[in-house]
C-alpha positions in Angstrom: -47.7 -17.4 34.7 -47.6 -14.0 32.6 -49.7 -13.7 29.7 -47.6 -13.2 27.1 -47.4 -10.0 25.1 -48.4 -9.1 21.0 -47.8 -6.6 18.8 -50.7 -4.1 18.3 -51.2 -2.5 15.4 -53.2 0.9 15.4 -54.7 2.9 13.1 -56.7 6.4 13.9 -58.4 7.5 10.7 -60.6 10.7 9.4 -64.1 10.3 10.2 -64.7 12.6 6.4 -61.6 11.3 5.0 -61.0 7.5 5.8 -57.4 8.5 6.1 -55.3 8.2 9.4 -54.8 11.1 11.0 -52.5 12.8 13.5 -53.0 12.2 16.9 -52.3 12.5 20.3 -52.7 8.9 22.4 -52.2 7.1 25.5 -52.3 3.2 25.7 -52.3 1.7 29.5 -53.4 -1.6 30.5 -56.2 -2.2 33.2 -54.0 -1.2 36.1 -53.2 1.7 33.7 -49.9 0.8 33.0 -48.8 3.4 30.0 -47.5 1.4 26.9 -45.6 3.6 24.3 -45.7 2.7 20.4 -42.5 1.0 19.5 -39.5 3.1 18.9 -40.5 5.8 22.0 -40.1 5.9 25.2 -42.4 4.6 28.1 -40.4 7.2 30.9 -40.5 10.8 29.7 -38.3 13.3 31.8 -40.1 15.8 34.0 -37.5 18.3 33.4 -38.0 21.5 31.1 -35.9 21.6 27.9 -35.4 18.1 27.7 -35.7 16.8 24.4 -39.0 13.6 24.3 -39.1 12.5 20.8 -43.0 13.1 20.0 -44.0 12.1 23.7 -45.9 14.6 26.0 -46.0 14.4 29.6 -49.2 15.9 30.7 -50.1 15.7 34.0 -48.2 13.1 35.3 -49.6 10.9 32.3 -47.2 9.8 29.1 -49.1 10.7 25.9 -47.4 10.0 22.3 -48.5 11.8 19.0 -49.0 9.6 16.5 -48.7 10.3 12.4 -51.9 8.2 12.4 -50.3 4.9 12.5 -48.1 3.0 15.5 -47.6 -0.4 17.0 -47.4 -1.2 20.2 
């Protein structure tokens, strides 16, 4: 039987600050499994020009920046 899933809720703060920060992430599971923060997409297109949304594909691996703060 599948585990079932939760919501996440991150927050990346400033070390000097305590604020959250900006930030470029990548959540996977232990089979590495990429999981994007709700609202983004967990496919990003390979293709030049074509328009992600705050996601980065780098290397064959999805990235998402962050404003500091995300669910997933």
């Amino acid at each position: 039987m599948p585990q079932p899933l939760h919501t996440v809720h991150v927050r990346v703060n400033d070390a000097a600050t305590g604020q959250p920060t900006p930030v470029r992430i990548r959540f996977t599971d232990a089979e590495g499994k990429y999981y994007a923060p709700f609202g983004r997409l967990t496919d990003i297109s390979p293709e030049l020009g074509f328009e992600v949304g705050g996601n980065l594909l780098l290397e064959d691996k999805c990235f998402a920046y962050i404003d500091g703060l995300c669910e997933i």
